[in-house]
N, C-alpha and C positions, 0 to 999 in steps of 0.2 A: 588251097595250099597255104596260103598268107595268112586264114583264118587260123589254120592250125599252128603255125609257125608263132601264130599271136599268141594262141592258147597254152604253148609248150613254153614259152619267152616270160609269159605273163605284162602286164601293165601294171606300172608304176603309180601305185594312187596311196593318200596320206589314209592313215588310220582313221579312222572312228574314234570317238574320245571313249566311248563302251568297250573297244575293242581293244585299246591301248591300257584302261585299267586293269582288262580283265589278264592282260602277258604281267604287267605289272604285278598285280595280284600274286602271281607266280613268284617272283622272288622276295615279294614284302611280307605275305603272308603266306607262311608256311603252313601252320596248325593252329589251335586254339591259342597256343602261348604267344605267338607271335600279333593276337589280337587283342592279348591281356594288356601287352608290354604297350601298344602303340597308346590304347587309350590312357594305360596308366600314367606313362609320362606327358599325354596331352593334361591330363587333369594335377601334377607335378609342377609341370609349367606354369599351369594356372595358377597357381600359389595354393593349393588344395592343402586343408590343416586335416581334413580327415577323408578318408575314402574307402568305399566298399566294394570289393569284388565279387560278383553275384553268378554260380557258375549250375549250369545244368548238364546232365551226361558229358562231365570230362570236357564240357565247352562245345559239344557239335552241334546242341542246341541253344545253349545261351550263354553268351559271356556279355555281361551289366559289370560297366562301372559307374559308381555313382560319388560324386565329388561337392567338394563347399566352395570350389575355386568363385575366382572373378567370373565367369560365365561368358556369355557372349550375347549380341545383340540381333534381331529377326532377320537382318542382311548378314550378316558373319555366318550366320548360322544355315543358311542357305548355300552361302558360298564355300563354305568349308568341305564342301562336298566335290568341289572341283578339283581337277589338276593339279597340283603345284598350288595348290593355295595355301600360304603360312601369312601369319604375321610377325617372323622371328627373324627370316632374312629380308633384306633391302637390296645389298649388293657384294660385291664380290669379297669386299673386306670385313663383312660380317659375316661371313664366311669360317673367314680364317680367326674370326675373336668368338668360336662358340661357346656358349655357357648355357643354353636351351638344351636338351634331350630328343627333341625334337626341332626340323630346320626345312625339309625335305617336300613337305606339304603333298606326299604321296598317300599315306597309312587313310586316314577318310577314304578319300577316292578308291583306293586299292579295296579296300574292306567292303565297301559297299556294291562293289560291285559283280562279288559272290558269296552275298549272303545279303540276310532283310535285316535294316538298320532303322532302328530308334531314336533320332536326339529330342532331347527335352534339355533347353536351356534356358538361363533366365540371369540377368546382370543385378547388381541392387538399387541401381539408379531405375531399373523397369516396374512399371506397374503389372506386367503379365511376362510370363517366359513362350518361348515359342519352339513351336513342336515339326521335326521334320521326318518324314519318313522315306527310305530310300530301299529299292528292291530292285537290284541285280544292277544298280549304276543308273536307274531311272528314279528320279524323283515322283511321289507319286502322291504327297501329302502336304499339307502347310501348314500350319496355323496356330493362334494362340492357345497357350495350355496356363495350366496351374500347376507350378513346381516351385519348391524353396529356390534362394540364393543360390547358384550351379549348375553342373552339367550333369545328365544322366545317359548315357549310349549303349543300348541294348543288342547285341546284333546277336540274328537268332538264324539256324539253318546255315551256318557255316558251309557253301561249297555245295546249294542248294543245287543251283545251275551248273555247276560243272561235277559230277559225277564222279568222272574218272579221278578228281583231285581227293574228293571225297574218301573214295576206297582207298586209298595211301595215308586215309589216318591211321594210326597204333593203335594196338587196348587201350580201353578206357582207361586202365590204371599208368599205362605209358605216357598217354596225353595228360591227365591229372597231375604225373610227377612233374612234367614240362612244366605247367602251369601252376603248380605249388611253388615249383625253383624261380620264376622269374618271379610273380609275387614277392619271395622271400630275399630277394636282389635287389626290389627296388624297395621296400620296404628299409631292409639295411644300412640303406644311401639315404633315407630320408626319416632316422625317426622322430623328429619332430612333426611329423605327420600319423595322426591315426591311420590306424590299415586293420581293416576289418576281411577275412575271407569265407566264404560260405558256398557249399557245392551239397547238390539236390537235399537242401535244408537245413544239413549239419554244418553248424560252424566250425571252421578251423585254427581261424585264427583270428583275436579281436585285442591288437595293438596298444594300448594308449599310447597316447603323443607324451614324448620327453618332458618331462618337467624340471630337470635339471638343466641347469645354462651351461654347467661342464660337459663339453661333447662326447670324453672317453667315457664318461659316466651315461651319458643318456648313450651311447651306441652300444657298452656294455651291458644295460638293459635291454635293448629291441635282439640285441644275441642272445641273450637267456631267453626271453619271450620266445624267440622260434624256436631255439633248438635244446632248450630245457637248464632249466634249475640247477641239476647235478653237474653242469661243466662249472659254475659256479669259481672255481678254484685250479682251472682249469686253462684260462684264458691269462695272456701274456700278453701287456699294453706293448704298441708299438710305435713312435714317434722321435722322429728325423727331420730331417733339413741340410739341405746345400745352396747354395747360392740362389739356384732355379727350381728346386724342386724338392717338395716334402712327401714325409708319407706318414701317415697315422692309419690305428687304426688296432686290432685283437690278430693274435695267432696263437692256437691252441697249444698248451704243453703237450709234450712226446705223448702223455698219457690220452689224450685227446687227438684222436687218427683214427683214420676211416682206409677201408680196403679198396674205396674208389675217391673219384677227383668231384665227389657231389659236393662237397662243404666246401668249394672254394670259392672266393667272391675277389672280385679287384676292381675297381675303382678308377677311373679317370675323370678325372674334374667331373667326380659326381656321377660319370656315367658307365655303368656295368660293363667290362668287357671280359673277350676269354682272350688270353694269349698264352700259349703253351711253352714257352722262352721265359715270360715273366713267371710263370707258377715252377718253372723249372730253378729259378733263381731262389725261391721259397724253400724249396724241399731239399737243395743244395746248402743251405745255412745252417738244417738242423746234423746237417753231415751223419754220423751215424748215431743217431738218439733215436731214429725210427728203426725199426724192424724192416726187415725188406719185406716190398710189396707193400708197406703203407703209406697215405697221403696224411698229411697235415691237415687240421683247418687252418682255415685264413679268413680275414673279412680284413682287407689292406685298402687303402684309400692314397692315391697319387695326386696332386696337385702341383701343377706346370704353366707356366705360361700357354695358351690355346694357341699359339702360333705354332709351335714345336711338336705339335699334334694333326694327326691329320682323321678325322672322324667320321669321313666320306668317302670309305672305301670295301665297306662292306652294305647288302642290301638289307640288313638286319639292323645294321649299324653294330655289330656284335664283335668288330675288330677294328684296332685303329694302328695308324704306323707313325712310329714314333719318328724323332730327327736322330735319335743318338739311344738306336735302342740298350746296345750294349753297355753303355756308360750308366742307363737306367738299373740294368741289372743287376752290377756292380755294386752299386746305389741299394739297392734293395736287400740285396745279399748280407751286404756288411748292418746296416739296421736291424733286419730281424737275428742277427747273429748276436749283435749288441743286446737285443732286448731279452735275446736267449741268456744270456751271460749275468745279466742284470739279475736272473730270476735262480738261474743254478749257480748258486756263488757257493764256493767249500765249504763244508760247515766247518765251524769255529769249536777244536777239540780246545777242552778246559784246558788252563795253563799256557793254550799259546798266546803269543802276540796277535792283538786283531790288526786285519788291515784293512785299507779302503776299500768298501765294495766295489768303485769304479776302478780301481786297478783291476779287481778279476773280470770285469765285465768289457774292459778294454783288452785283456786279453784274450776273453772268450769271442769279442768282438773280429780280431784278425783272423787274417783269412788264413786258410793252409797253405796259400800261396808264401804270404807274408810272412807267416811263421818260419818260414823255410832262409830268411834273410833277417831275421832279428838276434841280436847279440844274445836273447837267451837260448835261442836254439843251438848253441855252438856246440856240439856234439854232447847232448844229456851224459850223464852216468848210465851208463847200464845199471837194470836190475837182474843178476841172474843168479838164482839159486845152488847155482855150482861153485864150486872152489874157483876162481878167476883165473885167467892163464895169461901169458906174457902178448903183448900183442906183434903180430907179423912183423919185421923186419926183412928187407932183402939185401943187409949187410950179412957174412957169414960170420962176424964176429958177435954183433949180436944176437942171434940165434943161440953159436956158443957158447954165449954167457948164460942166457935163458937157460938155456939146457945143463949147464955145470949147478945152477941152484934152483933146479926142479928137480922132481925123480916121475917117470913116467908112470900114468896110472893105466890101469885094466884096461880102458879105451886107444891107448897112447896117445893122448895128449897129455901136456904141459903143466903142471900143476906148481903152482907158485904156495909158497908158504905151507906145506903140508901138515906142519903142528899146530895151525887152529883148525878150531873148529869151525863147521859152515856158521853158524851164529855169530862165533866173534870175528870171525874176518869179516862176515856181511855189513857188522856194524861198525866196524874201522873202515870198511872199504865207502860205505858211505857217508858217512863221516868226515871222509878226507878232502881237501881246498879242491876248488876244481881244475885248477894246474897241478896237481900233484898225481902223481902215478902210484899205482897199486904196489910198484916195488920199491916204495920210499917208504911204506908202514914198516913197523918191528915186527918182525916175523911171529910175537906171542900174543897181538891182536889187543895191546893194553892200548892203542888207537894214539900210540906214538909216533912220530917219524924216525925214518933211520937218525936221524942225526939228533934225538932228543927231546922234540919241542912237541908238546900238546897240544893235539887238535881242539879244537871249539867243539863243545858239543851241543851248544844251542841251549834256549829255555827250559827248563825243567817241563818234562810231558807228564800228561797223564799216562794210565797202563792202556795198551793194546791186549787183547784177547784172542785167542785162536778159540773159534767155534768150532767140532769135530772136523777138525782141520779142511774145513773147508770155507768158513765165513772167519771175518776179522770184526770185534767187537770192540769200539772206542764209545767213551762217555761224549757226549758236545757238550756248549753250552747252554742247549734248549732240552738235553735228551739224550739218545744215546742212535748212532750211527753203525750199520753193518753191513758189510763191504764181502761183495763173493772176489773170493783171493782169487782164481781165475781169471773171469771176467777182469779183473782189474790189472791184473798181469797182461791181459791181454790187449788192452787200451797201450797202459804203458809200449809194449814189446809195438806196437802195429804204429805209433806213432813215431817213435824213434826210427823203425826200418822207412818210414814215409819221409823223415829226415835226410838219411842214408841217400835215400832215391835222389831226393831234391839235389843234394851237394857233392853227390858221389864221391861219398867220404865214408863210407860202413867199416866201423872196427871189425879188423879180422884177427881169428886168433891160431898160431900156426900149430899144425898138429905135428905132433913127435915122426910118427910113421906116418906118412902120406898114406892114403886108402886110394884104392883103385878102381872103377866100375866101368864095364861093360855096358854101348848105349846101342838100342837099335840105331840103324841108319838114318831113319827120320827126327830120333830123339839128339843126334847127333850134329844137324842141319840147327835144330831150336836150339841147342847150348848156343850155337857158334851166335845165331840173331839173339840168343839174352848176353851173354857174357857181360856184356858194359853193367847192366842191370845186377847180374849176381854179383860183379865183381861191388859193384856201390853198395850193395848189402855189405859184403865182407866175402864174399867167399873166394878164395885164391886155387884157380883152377889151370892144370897142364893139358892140352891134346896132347897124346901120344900117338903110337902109331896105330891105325886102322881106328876101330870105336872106341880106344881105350882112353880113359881119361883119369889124369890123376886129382885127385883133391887135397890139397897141401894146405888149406888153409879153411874156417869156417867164420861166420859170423858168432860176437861172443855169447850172443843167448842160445845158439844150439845146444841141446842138450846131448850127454854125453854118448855116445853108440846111435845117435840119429843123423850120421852125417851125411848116410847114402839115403835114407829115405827119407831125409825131406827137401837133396836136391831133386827123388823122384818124382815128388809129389807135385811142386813145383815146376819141374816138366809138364806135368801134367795140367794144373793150373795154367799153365802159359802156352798149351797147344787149346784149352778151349775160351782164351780172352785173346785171342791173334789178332782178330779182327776189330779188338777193341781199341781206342784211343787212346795216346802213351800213358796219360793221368788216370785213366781207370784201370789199365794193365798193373802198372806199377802199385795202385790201391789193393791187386788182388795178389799180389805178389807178395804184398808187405801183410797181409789180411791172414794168406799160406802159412811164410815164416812165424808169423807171431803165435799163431792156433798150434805148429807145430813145435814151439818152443816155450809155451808158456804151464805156469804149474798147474798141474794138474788135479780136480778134487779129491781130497784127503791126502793128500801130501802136506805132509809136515812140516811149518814153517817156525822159526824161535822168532824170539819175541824183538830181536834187532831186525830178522826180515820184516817181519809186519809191517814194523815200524818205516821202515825202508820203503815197502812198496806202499803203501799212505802217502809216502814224502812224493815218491812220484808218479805216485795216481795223480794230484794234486796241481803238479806243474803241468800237467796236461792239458792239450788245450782245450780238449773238449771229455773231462773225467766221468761223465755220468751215466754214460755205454761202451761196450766194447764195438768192437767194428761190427759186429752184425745187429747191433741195436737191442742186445740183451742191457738191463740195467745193472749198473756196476756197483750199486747200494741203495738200501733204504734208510730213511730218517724216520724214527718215532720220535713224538712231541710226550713233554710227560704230562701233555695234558690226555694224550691217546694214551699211552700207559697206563694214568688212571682211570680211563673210559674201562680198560680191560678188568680192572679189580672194582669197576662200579663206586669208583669213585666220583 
């Protein structure tokens, strides 16, 4: 009975040092990339100016690296095969100052112990290098060999001895892509080092080392080298600083995105990680200049004090945890925003006044937060193609008044000034101080004030064009520039109602006859939890009795006869983002109105709106897509111009 009682209990005895690499094993080494990576940055460490990775079947049977490093000596080289054997750490406060890629002194031992390993090393101070060969975690070999200056570590039969690990490889083409990407990772961190890749005979890729001492320069090199020539034009320098912490480094222009998260690369003092917080800080900066559904590239490079990091928390070493993640992000965000800004600066139409690049790129730079608290967001001008209308009042005398010097149109609303035309009021209305109200112009649109005094109307422009009313044609000064009126309406109209949200302040404009709609009972429940919301748009809405609701008032770009369907729509919008987060709810909300109030292709614009909506495409913070990442214009060079007539 005590026998079995022992047997069922078990006895407490220390591992095997075979037995302990081989659990090991298990979390260091996953699949062939995970044996690319360890030796790569062993021979990284080593001061390696060049190196080849030598791959056979996807890596199940051979993954060779071969290196120029410092090398190692007939006892190092023996020892390296042990436990915890480095010579990177000492104690516990070399710990916390890493700058190695390696620290852990597991990856040898781990490796070797499910699968047959090769080292050929040799120092430059040795007269011979020395050769050790290791199968399943048994040494089985010694001795002197003949190898250049470096290290060479073949490990072949990956997961010989253990089977079961084995069958939990991917395709060949799954395993190849693993091991193409970490390759192209460390490669990127290191171009000053040759990187040569080659799987069963075809080369892939064969590096040279930087020859430039300018690092954006050499690292915008090893980026063309992997991922081709044509991004050329493509790539957006990026380079910051704060107190503690900088970041450098390429992010692809909008036109440069990929439908998956392959092209991303991030850097910490040197060393590749994935964190899904920081890349989310990346693709939050280009705000809507992507398409939904696509990623960015990036290849970003963070350097920090190694204290403020912690790089011993994953078995891969593939994630680290910061001191102050959030404050990083922030950090991140606003740089690649900066270096977006830098790159999409407005183009320069003939006859304006130029201005500092850095002013737009310091605009482009804030965040939508920020924008939401700076003196020039204090309530934009509306752009809206309709005759303008007096804004809400809940005084009855001015209503009153409104109403004694309007006459009601077809829709019953409010219509100010009805003997201009939508041209010349558009361009008096824009035109006008930005303290000044739309019922201080002269009613004949000569872009007077009531009381006599001429508005400014700014430097002499060049001409705007309407394309089959649906593009806006302006000359620059490199070229000529063409803007879909839409799309640009729609930036404007979504950025402004994102204003509204922030300050819940949305100009409302009050209708003659209130309209009345009928809401199911559930649609009735979701007015009541948006209200705050519509009302910071603009919309001035009454419960009445049972689902009847009145609408007394709209925001001023509704267009005219859309006042019920595009609170419906909106309802609708806002029963399937419920679950969303208030900043993305109110993003879909302003996304709604703007789509359902902006002009529409081949509608008719005179040549004061054009002009108009250019002025505030322009102040936008981010002018170069609409909210869903359509592009809001092209630039042709007249050097492409005369490409086209073969000049």
């Amino acid at each position: 009975m005590a026998d079995e009682t022992s047997a069922t209990e078990g006895i407490i005895q220390v591992m095997s040092d075979r037995l302990a690499n081989q659990i090991a094993a298990g979390e260091v080494v996953q699949r062939p990339a995970s044996v690319a990576k360890e030796l790569i940055e062993n021979s990284l460490d080593a001061g390696a100016e060049s190196l080849e990775v030598l791959l056979k079947d996807a890596g199940s049977t051979l993954v060779q690296v071969v290196d120029d490093g410092c090398g190692m000596g007939p006892e190092d080289a023996e020892r390296c095969f042990e436990r915890h054997a480095t010579s990177k750490v000492r104690s516990i406060d070399d710990l916390e100052r890493l700058r190695t890629l390696g620290f852990r002194g597991e990856a040898l031992a781990s490796i070797a112990a499910v699968a047959q390993v090769t080292l050929k090393t040799k120092r430059v101070e040795d007269g011979a290098g020395t050769l050790v060969r290791v199968e399943g975690g048994e040494v089985v070999e010694t001795r002197p060999c003949a190898i250049p200056d470096g290290t060479s570590v073949a490990v072949r039969n990956l997961f010989y001895n253990v089977p079961a690990r084995r069958n939990f490889l991917k395709t060949p083409a799954t395993e190849l892509k693993h091991l193409t990407e970490t390759v192209q990772s460390l490669a990127l961190a290191n171009p000053d080092t040759a990187v040569r890749l080659e799987h069963d005979g075809h080369e892939h890729y064969d590096l040279p080392a930087a020859r430039d001492d300018d690092w954006h320069t050499a690292t915008r090199q090893r980026i063309l080298g992997l991922f081709g020539d044509e991004h050329r034009d493509e790539l957006v320098a990026v380079e910051d600083a704060s107190s503690d912490l900088t970041v450098r480094g390429f992010v692809g222009a909008p036109s440069f995105h990929r439908k998956t998260r392959g092209e991303q690369f991030l850097f910490v003092n040197g060393r590749y990680i994935q964190d899904r917080y920081l890349s989310h800080a990346v693709k939050k900066a280009y705000e809507d200049l992507l398409p939904d559904g696509a990623f960015p590239f990036f290849a970003l490079f963070l350097t920090m004090n190694p204290e403020r990091v912690d790089v011993n928390v994953h078995p891969q070493k593939a994630e680290v945890k910061f001191d102050d993640q959030s404050g990083i992000y922030g950090f991140l965000r606003s740089a690649i925003r900066r270096a977006l800004g830098r790159v999409h600066t407005a183009p320069q139409v003939e006859g304006e006044e130029k201005t500092d690049p850095s002013e737009r790129s310091d605009q482009a730079s804030s965040s939508a937060e920020d924008a939401s608290s700076e003196t020039r967001g204090a309530s934009p001008q509306p752009t809206s193609f309709q005759p303008r209308r007096a804004s809400a009042d809940s005084s009855a005398s001015t209503t009153q008044s409104s109403a004694d010097s309007s006459r009601p149109s077809s829709s019953g609303r409010e219509e100010s000034h009805p003997s201009m035309t939508p041209g010349d009021q558009s361009d008096a209305l824009y035109r006008r101080s930005p303290n000044q109200s739309p019922d201080e112009l002269a009613p004949d649109g000569s872009g007077e004030t009531a009381s006599g005094s001429k508005l400014d109307a700014g430097p002499e422009r060049q001409p705007v064009w309407g394309l089959h009313d649906t593009y806006i044609v302006t000359p620059t000064d490199t070229g000529v520039m063409i803007v879909d009126q839409r799309a640009a309406h729609l930036r404007v109209l979504y950025e402004r109602a994102r204003a509204h949200l922030q300050k819940r302040q949305g100009e409302s404009q009050r209708l003659l006859f209130p309209h009345t709609i009928d809401l199911s009972p559930a649609e009735v429940e979701l007015l009541e939890e948006l209200r705050d919301d519509l009302e910071a748009l603009g919309f001035d809405l009454e419960r009445l009795s049972g689902r009847t609701v009145s609408v007394r008032g709209v925001p001023t770009e509704v267009p005219d006869g859309d006042e019920d369907a595009i609170l419906d729509t909106i309802l609708e919008q806002y029963t399937s983002a419920q679950d969303a987060v208030d900043d993305d709810r109110r993003k879909r909300l302003a996304k709604t109105l703007a789509q359902r109030s902006a002009v529409t292709r081949g509608q008719s614009l005179s040549d004061a709106e054009r002009r108009a909506l250019l002025d505030d495409l322009f102040d936008c913070e981010m002018p170069y897509a609409d909210p869903t990442g359509t592009p809001t214009m092209v630039k042709l060079s007249l050097e492409e111009l005369a490409d086209q007539f073969g000049r």
